[in-house]
ZABANU-92558 format. One record per residue (C-alpha): z, y, x; residue number from 1. Coordinates in steps of 0.05 Angstrom, whole numbers, padded with zeros to 5 digits, m for minus. Example, Ala and Ser with C-alpha at 12.3 -4.5 7.8 and 13.67 -1.06 7.14 Angstrom:
residues 2
<zado w="00156" v="m00090" u="00246" num="1"/>
<zado w="00143" v="m00021" u="00273" num="2"/>
***
This chain:
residues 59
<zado w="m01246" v="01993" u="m00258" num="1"/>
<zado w="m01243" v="02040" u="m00205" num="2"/>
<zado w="m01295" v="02111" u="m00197" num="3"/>
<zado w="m01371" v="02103" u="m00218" num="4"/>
<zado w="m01423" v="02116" u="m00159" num="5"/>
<zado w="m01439" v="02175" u="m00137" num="6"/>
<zado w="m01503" v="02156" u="m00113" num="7"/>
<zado w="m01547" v="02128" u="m00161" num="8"/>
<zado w="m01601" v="02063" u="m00155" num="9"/>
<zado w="m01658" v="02097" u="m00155" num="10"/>
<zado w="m01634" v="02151" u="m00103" num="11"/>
<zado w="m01615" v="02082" u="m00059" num="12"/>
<zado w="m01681" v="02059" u="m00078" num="13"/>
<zado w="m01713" v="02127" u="m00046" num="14"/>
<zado w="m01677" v="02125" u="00008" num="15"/>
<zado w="m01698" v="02047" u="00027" num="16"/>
<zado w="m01767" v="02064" u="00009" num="17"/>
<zado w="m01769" v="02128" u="00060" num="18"/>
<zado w="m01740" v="02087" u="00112" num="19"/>
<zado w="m01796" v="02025" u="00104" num="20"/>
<zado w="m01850" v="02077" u="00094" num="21"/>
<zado w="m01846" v="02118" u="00157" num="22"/>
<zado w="m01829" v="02114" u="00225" num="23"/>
<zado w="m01763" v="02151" u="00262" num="24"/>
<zado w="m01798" v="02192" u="00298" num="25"/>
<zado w="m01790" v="02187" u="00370" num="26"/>
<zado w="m01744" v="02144" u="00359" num="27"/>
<zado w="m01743" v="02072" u="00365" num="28"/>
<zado w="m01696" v="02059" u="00308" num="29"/>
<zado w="m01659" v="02090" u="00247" num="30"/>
<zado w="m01601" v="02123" u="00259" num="31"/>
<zado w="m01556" v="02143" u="00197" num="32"/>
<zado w="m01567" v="02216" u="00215" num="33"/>
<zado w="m01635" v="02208" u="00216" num="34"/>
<zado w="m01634" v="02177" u="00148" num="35"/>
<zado w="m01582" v="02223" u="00123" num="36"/>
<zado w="m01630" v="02292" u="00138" num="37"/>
<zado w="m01682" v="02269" u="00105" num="38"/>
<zado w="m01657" v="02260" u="00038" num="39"/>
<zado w="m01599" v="02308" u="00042" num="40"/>
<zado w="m01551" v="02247" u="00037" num="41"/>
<zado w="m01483" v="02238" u="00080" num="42"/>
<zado w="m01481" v="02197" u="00135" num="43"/>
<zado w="m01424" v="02157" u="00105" num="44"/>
<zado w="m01469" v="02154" u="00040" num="45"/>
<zado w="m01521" v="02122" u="00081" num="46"/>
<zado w="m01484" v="02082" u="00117" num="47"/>
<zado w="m01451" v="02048" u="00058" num="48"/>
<zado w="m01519" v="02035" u="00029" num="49"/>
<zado w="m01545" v="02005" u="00091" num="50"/>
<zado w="m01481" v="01961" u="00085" num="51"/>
<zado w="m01487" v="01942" u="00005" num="52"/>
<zado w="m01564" v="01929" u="00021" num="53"/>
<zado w="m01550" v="01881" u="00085" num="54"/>
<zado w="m01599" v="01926" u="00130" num="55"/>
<zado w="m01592" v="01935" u="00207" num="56"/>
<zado w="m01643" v="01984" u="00229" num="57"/>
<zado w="m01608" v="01981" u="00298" num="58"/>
<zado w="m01620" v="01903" u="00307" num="59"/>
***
């Protein structure tokens, strides 16, 4: 059955939406840092959702 999620849909949701919705700065891309500040999320948190999602920021 294994642990529930610790991060919830609609926080992945919010975190998706933030991402589409604004640019990175002087950046030309998304890092998971970047991501992970502005939420207050972990990079690994981020990361996994980027991964469960399909999405590839860097591409």
């Amino acid at each position: 059955m294994g642990r529930p999620p610790s991060i919830l849909l609609d926080q992945v949701e919010d975190v998706i939406v933030a991402m589409l919705d604004s640019i990175p700065g002087k950046d030309t891309h998304w890092s998971r840092a970047s991501v992970a500040a502005r939420p207050g999320r972990s990079k690994s948190t981020i990361g996994r959702i980027w991964k469960r999602s399909d999405l590839k920021p860097h591409l």
